[in-house]
C-alpha positions in Angstrom: -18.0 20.1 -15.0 -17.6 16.9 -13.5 -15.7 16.4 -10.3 -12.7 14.7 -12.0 -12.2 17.7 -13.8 -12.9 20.0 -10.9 -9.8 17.6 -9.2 -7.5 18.3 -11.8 -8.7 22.5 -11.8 -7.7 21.8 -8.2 -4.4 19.9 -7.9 -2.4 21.9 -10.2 -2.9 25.0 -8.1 -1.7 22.9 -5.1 1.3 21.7 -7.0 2.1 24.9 -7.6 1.9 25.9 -3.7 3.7 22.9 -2.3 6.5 23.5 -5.2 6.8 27.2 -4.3 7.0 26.2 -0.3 9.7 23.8 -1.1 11.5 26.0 -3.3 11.5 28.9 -0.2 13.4 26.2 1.6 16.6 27.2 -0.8 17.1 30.5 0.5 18.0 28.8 3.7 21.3 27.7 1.7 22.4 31.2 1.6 24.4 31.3 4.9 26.8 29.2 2.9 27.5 31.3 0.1 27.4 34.6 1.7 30.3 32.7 4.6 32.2 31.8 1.6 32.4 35.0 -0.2 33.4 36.1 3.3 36.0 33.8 3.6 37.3 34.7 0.0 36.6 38.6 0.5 38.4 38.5 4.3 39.9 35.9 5.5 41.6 37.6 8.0 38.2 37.4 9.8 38.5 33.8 10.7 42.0 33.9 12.1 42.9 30.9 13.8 46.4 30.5 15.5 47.8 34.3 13.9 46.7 32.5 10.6 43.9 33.6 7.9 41.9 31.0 7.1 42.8 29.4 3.8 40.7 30.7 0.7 39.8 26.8 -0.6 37.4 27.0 2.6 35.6 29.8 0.7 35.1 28.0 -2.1 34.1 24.5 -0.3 31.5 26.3 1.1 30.3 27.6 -2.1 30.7 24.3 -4.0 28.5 23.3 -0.1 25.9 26.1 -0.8 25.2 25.1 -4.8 24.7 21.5 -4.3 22.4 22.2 -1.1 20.5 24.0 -3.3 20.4 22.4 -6.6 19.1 19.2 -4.3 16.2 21.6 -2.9 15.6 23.2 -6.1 15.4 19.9 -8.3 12.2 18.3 -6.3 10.4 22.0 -6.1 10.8 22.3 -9.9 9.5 19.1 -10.6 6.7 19.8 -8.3 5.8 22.7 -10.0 6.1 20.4 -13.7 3.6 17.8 -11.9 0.8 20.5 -11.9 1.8 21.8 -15.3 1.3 18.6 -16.5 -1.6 17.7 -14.6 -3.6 20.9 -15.8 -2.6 20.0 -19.7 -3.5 16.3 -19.2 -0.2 14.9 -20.0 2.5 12.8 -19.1 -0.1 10.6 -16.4 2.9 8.4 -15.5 5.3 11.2 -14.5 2.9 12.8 -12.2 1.8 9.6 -10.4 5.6 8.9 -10.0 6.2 12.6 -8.5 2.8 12.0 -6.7 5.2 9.1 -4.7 8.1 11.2 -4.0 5.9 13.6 -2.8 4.8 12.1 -0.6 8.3 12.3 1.4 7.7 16.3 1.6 6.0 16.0 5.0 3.0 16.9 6.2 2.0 18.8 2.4 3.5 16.8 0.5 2.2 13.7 1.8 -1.6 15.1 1.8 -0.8 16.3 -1.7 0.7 13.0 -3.1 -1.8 10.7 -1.7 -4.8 12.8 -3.3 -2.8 13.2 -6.5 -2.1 9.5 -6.4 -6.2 8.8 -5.5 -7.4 10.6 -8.6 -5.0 10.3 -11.2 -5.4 6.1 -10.5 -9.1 6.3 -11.2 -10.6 5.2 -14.4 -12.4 7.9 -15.5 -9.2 10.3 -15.0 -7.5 7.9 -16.9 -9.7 8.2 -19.9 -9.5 12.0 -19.5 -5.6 12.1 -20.1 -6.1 9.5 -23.1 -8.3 11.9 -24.5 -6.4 14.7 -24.9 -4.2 14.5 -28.4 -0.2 13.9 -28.4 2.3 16.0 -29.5 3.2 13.9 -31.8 -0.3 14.5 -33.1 -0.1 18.2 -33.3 3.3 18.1 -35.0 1.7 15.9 -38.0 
Protein backbone atom coordinates (compact mmCIF):
# COMPACT_ATOMS: atom_id res chain seq x y z
CA UNK A 1 0.00 0.00 0.00
CA UNK A 2 1.40 3.24 -0.91
CA UNK A 3 0.78 6.32 1.22
CA UNK A 4 -1.68 7.95 -1.30
CA UNK A 5 -3.76 5.06 -0.77
CA UNK A 6 -3.20 4.86 2.90
CA UNK A 7 -4.56 8.92 2.65
CA UNK A 8 -7.51 8.14 0.98
CA UNK A 9 -8.11 4.73 3.64
CA UNK A 10 -7.73 7.78 6.03
CA UNK A 11 -9.72 10.73 4.98
CA UNK A 12 -12.99 9.11 4.42
CA UNK A 13 -13.11 7.99 7.98
CA UNK A 14 -12.45 11.65 8.92
CA UNK A 15 -15.21 12.86 6.59
CA UNK A 16 -17.32 10.71 8.22
CA UNK A 17 -16.43 12.15 11.79
CA UNK A 18 -16.42 15.79 10.95
CA UNK A 19 -19.92 15.08 9.03
CA UNK A 20 -21.39 13.34 12.08
CA UNK A 21 -20.05 16.37 14.53
CA UNK A 22 -21.70 18.83 12.34
CA UNK A 23 -24.71 16.93 11.96
CA UNK A 24 -25.01 16.74 16.15
CA UNK A 25 -25.07 20.45 15.78
CA UNK A 26 -28.97 20.01 14.48
CA UNK A 27 -30.26 18.80 17.58
CA UNK A 28 -29.52 22.19 18.89
CA UNK A 29 -32.58 23.36 16.58
CA UNK A 30 -34.87 21.53 18.70
CA UNK A 31 -35.76 24.28 21.24
CA UNK A 32 -37.60 25.73 18.33
CA UNK A 33 -39.86 23.06 17.44
CA UNK A 34 -40.54 21.68 20.80
CA UNK A 35 -41.51 26.03 21.72
CA UNK A 36 -43.65 25.90 18.79
CA UNK A 37 -45.61 22.83 19.45
CA UNK A 38 -45.95 24.54 22.83
CA UNK A 39 -47.24 27.45 21.50
CA UNK A 40 -49.76 25.45 19.25
CA UNK A 41 -50.50 22.80 22.12
CA UNK A 42 -50.96 25.90 25.00
CA UNK A 43 -50.95 29.07 24.14
CA UNK A 44 -52.38 30.17 27.19
CA UNK A 45 -48.80 29.60 28.55
CA UNK A 46 -47.38 32.73 26.92
CA UNK A 47 -50.05 35.06 27.97
CA UNK A 48 -49.26 38.49 27.37
CA UNK A 49 -51.61 41.45 28.40
CA UNK A 50 -54.76 38.65 29.44
CA UNK A 51 -54.04 37.47 25.78
CA UNK A 52 -52.86 33.88 24.46
CA UNK A 53 -50.27 34.18 22.33
CA UNK A 54 -51.36 33.82 18.71
CA UNK A 55 -50.96 30.21 17.12
CA UNK A 56 -49.01 31.72 13.73
CA UNK A 57 -46.08 32.18 16.39
CA UNK A 58 -46.15 28.36 16.76
CA UNK A 59 -45.81 27.78 13.48
CA UNK A 60 -43.02 30.64 12.64
CA UNK A 61 -41.05 28.96 14.99
CA UNK A 62 -41.46 25.62 13.34
CA UNK A 63 -41.11 27.01 9.78
CA UNK A 64 -37.67 28.82 12.19
CA UNK A 65 -36.58 25.30 13.54
CA UNK A 66 -36.79 23.36 9.84
CA UNK A 67 -34.81 25.84 7.98
CA UNK A 68 -32.12 25.99 10.90
CA UNK A 69 -31.86 22.65 10.44
CA UNK A 70 -32.08 21.87 6.82
CA UNK A 71 -28.98 24.67 6.67
CA UNK A 72 -27.07 22.39 9.32
CA UNK A 73 -28.01 19.21 7.84
CA UNK A 74 -27.24 20.12 4.10
CA UNK A 75 -23.17 20.75 4.68
CA UNK A 76 -23.02 17.49 7.28
CA UNK A 77 -24.60 15.43 4.49
CA UNK A 78 -22.40 16.54 1.92
CA UNK A 79 -19.49 16.00 4.29
CA UNK A 80 -20.33 12.65 4.79
CA UNK A 81 -20.83 12.22 0.46
CA UNK A 82 -17.06 13.79 0.28
CA UNK A 83 -15.65 10.60 2.12
CA UNK A 84 -18.05 8.33 0.26
CA UNK A 85 -16.71 9.54 -2.71
CA UNK A 86 -13.32 9.77 -1.71
CA UNK A 87 -13.16 5.99 -0.58
CA UNK A 88 -14.77 4.90 -4.19
CA UNK A 89 -12.38 7.21 -6.07
CA UNK A 90 -14.92 9.31 -7.70
CA UNK A 91 -16.27 12.58 -8.43
CA UNK A 92 -12.29 14.27 -7.65
CA UNK A 93 -13.85 17.76 -8.36
CA UNK A 94 -16.68 17.58 -5.96
CA UNK A 95 -14.62 16.61 -3.09
CA UNK A 96 -11.89 19.30 -3.69
CA UNK A 97 -14.81 21.78 -3.84
CA UNK A 98 -16.35 20.48 -0.42
CA UNK A 99 -12.59 20.24 0.71
CA UNK A 100 -13.00 24.45 0.34
CA UNK A 101 -16.20 24.85 2.11
CA UNK A 102 -14.84 22.90 4.65
CA UNK A 103 -12.67 24.60 5.43
CA UNK A 104 -15.18 27.23 7.02
CA UNK A 105 -16.17 24.38 9.71
CA UNK A 106 -13.57 25.70 12.22
CA UNK A 107 -11.01 24.26 13.81
CA UNK A 108 -11.95 20.43 12.06
CA UNK A 109 -13.01 21.38 9.31
CA UNK A 110 -10.36 23.58 8.33
CA UNK A 111 -7.52 20.78 9.40
CA UNK A 112 -9.69 18.35 7.38
CA UNK A 113 -10.14 20.54 4.14
CA UNK A 114 -6.64 21.65 3.86
CA UNK A 115 -5.35 17.91 4.01
CA UNK A 116 -8.16 16.80 1.73
CA UNK A 117 -7.26 19.60 -0.51
CA UNK A 118 -3.14 18.65 -0.08
CA UNK A 119 -3.75 15.11 -1.34
CA UNK A 120 -6.46 15.07 -3.62
CA UNK A 121 -4.24 18.07 -5.78
CA UNK A 122 -1.26 15.73 -6.07
CA UNK A 123 -0.48 13.94 -9.16
CA UNK A 124 -0.29 10.64 -8.32
CA UNK A 125 -3.88 10.82 -6.46
CA UNK A 126 -4.96 12.17 -9.51
CA UNK A 127 -4.03 9.30 -11.55
CA UNK A 128 -5.56 7.05 -8.93
CA UNK A 129 -9.15 8.50 -9.38
CA UNK A 130 -8.54 8.32 -13.37
CA UNK A 131 -7.95 4.87 -12.87
CA UNK A 132 -10.90 3.69 -11.42
CA UNK A 133 -13.71 2.90 -14.36
CA UNK A 134 -16.95 5.26 -14.81
CA UNK A 135 -20.28 4.50 -14.47
CA UNK A 136 -20.89 4.99 -17.60
CA UNK A 137 -18.43 2.17 -18.14
CA UNK A 138 -20.17 -0.31 -15.96
CA UNK A 139 -23.63 0.42 -17.42
CA UNK A 140 -22.22 -0.56 -21.10
Amino acid sequence: MTQDELYLMLLPIFHYIVGGIIALFALFPLIYLVLGIVFLVDPEAFESDGEPAPASFGWFLIAIWIVVTALILTPAVCIIMTGRFIAKRRHRTFCIVMAGIKCLFQPFGTILGILTIVVLLRQSVKELFEAQPSNQAKLE
